[in-house]
N, C-alpha and C positions, 0 to 999 in steps of 0.2 A: 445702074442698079436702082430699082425703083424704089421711095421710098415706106417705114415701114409705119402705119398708121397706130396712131390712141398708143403711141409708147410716152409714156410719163419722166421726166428725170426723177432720177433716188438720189431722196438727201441720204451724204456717206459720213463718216465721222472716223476719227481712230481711235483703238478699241484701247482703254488704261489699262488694258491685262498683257497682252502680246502686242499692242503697237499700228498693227496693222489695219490696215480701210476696210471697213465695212461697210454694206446697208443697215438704216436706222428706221426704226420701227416708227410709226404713227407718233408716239408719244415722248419722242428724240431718243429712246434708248436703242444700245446697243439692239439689232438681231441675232439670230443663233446661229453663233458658227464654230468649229472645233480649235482646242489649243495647238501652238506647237511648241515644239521640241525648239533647243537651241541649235539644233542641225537641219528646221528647219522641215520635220516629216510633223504630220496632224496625228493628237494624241489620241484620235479617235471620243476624248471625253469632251464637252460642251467648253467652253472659255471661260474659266471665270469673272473675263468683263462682258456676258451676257446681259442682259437685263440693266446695265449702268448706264450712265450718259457720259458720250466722248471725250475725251479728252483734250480735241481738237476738232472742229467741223469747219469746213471747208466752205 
């Protein structure tokens, strides 16, 4: 498999709203990504740890 060029690593962090890895924007905060449910489906509304900086980074 050849490989793939000018791909960059993304600093990820986890999100203080739901928990989970995300990509982190230019300025260490969270980026957009949607909440979930405690079962685990996307609430279709943004996360309310958008915009925050992680909890954890890796």
């Amino acid at each position: 498999m050849p490989e793939q060029p000018n791909r960059r690593p993304v600093a990820r962090g986890e999100c203080p709203s739901c928990g989970l890895s995300y990509a982190l924007k230019a300025d260490g905060t969270m980026r957009r990504h949607h909440g979930m449910t405690l079962a685990g489906f996307s609430t279709g509304e943004p996360c309310p740890g958008v915009g925050k900086p992680p909890s954890t980074a890796p």
